[in-house]
N, C-alpha and C positions, 0 to 999 in steps of 0.2 A: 831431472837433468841438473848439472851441476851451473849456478851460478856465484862468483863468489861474493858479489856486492848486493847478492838477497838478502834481506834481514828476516830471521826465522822468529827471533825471542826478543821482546823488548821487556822494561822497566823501570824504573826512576833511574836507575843508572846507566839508560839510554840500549841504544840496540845491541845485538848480537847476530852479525850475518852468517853466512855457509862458510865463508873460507876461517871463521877462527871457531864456529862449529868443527871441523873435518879435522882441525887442529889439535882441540880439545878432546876428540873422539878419539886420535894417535895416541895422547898420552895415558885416556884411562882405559885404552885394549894392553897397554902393556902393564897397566896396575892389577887386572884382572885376570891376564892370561894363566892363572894355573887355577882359576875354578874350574871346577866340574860345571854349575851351576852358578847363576845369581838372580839374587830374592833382591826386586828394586825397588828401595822405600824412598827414594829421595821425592823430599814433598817439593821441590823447586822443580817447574815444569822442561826448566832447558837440564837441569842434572838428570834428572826423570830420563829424556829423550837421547841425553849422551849413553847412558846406562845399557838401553833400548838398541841402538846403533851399535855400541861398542860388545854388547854380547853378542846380538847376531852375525856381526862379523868376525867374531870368534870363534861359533857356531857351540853358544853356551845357551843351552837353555835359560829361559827367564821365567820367573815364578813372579807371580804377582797375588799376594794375598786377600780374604779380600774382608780384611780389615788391621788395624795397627796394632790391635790389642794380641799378649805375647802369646797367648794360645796359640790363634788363627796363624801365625807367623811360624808357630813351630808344625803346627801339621800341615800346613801349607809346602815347607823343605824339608818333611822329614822322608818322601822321597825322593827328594832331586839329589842329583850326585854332588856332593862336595861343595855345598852352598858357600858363595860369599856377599853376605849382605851388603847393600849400597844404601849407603842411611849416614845422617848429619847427629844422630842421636846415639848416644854413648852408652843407653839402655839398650840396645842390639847388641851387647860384645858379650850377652850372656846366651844370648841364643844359637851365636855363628861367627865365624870371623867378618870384623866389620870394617869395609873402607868408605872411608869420606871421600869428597870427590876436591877440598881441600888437599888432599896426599897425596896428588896427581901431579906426575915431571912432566915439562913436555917433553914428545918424540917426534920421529918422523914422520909426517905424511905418507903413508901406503895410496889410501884408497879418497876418492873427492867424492864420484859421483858413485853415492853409498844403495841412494835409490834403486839404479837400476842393476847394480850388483847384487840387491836384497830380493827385487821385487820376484825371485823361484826358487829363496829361500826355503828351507822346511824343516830349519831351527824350530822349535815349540816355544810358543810365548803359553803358557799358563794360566790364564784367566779363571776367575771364580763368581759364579752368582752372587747375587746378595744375602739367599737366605732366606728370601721373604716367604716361602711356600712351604721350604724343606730346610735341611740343611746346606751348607755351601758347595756346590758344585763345580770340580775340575772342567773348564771348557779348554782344550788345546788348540790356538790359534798358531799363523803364521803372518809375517810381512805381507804376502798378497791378500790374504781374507782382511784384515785390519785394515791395510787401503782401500779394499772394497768398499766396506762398511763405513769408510770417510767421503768414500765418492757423495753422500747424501748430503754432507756439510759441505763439500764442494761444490755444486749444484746447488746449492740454496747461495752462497758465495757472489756466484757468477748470476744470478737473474736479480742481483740487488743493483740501484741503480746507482750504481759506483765502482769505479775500475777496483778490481780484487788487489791491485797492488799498493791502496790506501787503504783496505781493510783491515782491521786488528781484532780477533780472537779474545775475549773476556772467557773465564772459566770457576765457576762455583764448583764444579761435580768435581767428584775425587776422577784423579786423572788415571789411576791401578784399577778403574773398575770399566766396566765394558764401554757406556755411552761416550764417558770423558775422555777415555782412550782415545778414540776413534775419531769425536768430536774436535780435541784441541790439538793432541800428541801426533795421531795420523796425520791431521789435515794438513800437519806442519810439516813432518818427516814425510809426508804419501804425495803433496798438491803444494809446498812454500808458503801456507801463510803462517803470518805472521802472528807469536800468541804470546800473550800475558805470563811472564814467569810464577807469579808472587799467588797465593793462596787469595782468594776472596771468599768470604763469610757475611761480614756485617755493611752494611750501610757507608761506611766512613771508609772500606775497603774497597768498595765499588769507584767511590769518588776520586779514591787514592791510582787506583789503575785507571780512568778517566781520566787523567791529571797528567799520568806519566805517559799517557799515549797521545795525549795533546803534545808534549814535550819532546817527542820522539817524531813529532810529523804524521802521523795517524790520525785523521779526522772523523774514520769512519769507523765502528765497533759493532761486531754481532757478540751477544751473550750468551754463551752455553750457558744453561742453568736447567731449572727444576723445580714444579709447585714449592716444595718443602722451604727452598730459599727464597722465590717470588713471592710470598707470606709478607716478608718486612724487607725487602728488597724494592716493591712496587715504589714508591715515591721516590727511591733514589734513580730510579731508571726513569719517571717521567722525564724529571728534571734534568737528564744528561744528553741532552738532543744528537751526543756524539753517538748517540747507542740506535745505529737505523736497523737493530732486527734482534730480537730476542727467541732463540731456539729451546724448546724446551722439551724433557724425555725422564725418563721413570715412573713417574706415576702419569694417571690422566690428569691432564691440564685442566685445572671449573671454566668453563666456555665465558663466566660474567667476567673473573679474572682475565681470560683473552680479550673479550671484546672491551673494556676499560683501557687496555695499555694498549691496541688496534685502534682507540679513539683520538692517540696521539698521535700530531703529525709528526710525518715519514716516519715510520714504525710499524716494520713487518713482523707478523708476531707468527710462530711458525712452531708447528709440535710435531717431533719424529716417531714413530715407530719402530720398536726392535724386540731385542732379547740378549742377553749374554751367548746362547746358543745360535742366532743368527745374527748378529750385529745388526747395525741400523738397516732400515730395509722400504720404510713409508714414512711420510709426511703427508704435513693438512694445515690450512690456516684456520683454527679451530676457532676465531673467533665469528669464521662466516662458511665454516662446512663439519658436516661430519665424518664423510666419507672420505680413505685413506688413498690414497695415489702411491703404488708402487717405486720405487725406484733403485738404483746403483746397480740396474738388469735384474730386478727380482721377478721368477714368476709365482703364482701358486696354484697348485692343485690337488683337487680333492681326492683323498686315497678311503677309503670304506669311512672310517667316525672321525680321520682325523684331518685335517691338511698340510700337506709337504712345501714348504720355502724352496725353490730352487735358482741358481745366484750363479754367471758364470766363475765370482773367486773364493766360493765354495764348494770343498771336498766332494760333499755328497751333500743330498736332499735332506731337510730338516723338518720334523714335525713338531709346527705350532703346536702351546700350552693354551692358547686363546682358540677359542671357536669366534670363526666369521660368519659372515654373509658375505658373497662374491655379487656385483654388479656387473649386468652387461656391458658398460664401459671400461671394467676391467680394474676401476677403485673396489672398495671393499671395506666391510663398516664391521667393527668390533662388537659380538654380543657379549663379550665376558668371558674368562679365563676359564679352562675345562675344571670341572668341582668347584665354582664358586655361583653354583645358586644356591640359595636360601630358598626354604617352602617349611613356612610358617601357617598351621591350620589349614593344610591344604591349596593355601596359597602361595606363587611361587615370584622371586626375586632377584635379582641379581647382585652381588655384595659392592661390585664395581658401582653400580648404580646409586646403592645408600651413599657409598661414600661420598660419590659426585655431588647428591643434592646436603649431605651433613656439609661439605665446605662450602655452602650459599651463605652458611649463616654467619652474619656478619658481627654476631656477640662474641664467639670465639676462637681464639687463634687457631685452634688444632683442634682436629677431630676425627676419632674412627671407632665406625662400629665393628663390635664384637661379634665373632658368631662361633656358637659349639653346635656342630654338627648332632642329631640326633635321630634317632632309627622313625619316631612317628612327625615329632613338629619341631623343631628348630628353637635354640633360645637364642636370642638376641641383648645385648647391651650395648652402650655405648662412651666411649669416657671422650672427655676434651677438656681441654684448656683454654680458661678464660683470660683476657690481653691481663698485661703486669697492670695496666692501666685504668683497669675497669670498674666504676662507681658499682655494679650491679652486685646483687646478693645472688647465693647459689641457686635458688627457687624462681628467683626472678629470671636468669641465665633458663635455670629448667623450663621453664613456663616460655621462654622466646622458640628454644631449641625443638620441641613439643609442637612449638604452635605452629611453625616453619617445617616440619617432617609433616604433620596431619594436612596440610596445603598441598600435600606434591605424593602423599603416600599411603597404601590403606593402611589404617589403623593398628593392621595383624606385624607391620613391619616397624613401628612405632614404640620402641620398648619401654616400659616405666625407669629400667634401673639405669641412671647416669651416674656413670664414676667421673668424679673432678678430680684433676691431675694437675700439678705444675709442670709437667713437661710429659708428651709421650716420646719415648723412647724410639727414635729413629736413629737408620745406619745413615752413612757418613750422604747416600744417593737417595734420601729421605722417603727408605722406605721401612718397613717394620718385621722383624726376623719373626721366624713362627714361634720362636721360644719368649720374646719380647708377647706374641701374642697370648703363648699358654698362661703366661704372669698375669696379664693385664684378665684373662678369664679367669683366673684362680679371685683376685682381687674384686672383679665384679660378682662374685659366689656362685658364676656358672660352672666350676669346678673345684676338685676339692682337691 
């Protein structure tokens, strides 16, 4: 519903409410009205959300790629009709005609209350997986499914103990891909709150939007984020008492890292469940359960090997890439994603599983094991990276990493060969594409 003294976007240069949103939405439907299409790359979360609005109310499809490098951007529009890219970056004029959201006149106010004129839309928002399994996959959303799957950040929102209209929206996850979408961009355009414009990355970025949300009258902050960045994120989030909840989604959460930053007071520390094919969908405070709790109306049911997500602001029934266990109380606990057991000499594993107890280990920053699939026994490796910081020799690392897997693992799962890396290659939602994994096998000499 339309209010026009909500403030949707804040940042150092203070807020941004609905009435000069709705404002700024008039002038960029008329800088775009002759695409066919538009591909939205603006990495500012309120151009991002203008972009967002101003197609749908066009009834322009929206492509979102699901990464910035120029490939993925060209076969991302190469079928959308008549793409016009929406990007700050002057390397997109080779791909598509490109507008900035600086070349934008004002106009007239048409439409205020955009919400409820969108919410039966069936424009296609475009979304793409990350790749971590396969290649990247076309998911086609709309305005209702994507507030759906916000409803879960909105419910976490409202059972914090602080009226939602002091809360403010922190966002690390790239906002073009399914979680962050849903997380900062929905919760804002689907439910008014309020979210952080500016990109966060490092430590001094976090303190920087902590700073400017004090400054804007925002005393209260949940974190959208993600393992990949709570890595070198943790200390700056102790220390910022503004921060009473931190949401976390893409990979599994290490339960030691939950219950660490859960030991802080007031600090709810909270992990979602989803997929690019069904948006968010479960939660868990993973530092003191393991079992998921449904929500934003999910149900699920078992169909012959696989199970179906059913959602009222979903199309149709989805079938999970995870295998569950369903509980009589209707939570439901994750065994592992379908094709990721390992069965090494007979013996059998889950990959999800290594990885959880490789990130115990507190010699180094990053880690994930390798697996190439094999018709009788599974080979295994493992690469990681040690901190920039680290006194330790590579053997000495080896002999920690070794001594810490044989604690918690049989032996058959324990591999000799550690690849040391200076960085493992993760996407932007810190996860790792199967072609990033074929490398990383070829390197350990499990393939050739």
């Amino acid at each position: 519903m339309y209010a026009a003294d909500r403030n949707l976007f804040f940042s150092k240069d203070g807020t941004i409410d609905q009435k000069q949103f709705v404002t700024d939405i008039a002038a960029l439907r008329g800088q775009v009205q002759g695409a066919g299409s538009i591909c939205n790359l603006f990495q500012d979360r309120y151009q991002f959300s203008l972009g967002i609005v101003a197609g749908l109310l066009n009834k322009q499809t929206i492509v979102l790629p699901p990464s910035l490098a120029p490939e993925a951007i060209r076969s991302a529009i190469s079928d959308a009709p008549a793409p016009v890219i929406l990007s700050t970056n002057a390397d997109h004029d080779a791909l598509a005609p490109r507008l900035s959201f600086e070349a934008a006149q004002p106009g007239e106010v048409e439409v205020r209350d955009f919400a409820t004129l969108l919410q039966d839309s069936s424009t296609e928002i475009r979304v793409y997986s990350s790749g971590s399994t396969k290649q990247p996959k076309c998911n086609v959303k709309t305005w209702k499914m994507l507030r759906g799957g916000a409803a879960i950040t909105d419910q976490i929102i409202q059972d914090l103990d602080a009226p939602p209209s002091e809360v403010g929206l922190l966002g690390t996850t790239p906002h073009g891909h399914m979680y962050g979408l849903e997380a900062t961009i929905f919760a804002t355009l689907g439910f008014g709150h309020a979210t952080y414009r500016d990109t966060i990355f490092y430590p001094a970025d976090l303190e920087a939007a902590v700073e400017a949300a004090r400054a804007c009258g925002i005393s209260k902050l949940v974190l959208i984020t993600s393992p990949a960045h709570l890595r070198f994120l943790e200390a700056a989030i102790l220390a910022a008492p503004e921060i009473i909840c931190v949401l976390s989604a893409t990979a599994p959460f290490p339960q030691a890292l939950a219950q660490k930053l859960a030991r802080r007071e007031n600090l709810k520390v909270m992990e979602i469940y989803g997929s690019t094919e069904t948006g968010s969908m479960a939660l868990r405070q993973t530092a003191h359960e393991q079992a998921w709790s449904l929500s934003a109306g999910f149900e699920l049911k078992k169909a012959q090997a696989t199970c179906l997500a059913f959602a009222p602001h979903l199309p149709e029934p989805i079938a999970l890439e995870d295998e569950i266990e369903q509980h009589p109380d209707g939570r439901f606990t994750l065994l592992g994603r379908a094709g990721d057991m390992v069965s090494v000499r007979g013996k059998r594993n889950r990959l999800a599983a290594l990885n959880a107890i490789l990130s115990e280990v507190s010699e180094i920053s990053d880690g994930v094991f390798l697996h190439d699939k094999r018709s009788e026994s599974d080979a295994l490796a493992i690469a990681v990276v040690p901190p920039l910081d680290s006194s330790l020799s590579e053997p000495e690392i080896r002999s920690l990493v070794r001594r810490h897997l044989l604690r918690h693992l049989d032996a058959a799962f324990v591999p000799k060969k550690l690849l040391f890396l200076t960085e493992i290659p993760r996407s932007a939602t810190g996860k790792i594409t199967r072609a990033t994994t074929l490398e990383l096998l070829k390197k350990a000499g499990l393939q050739s």
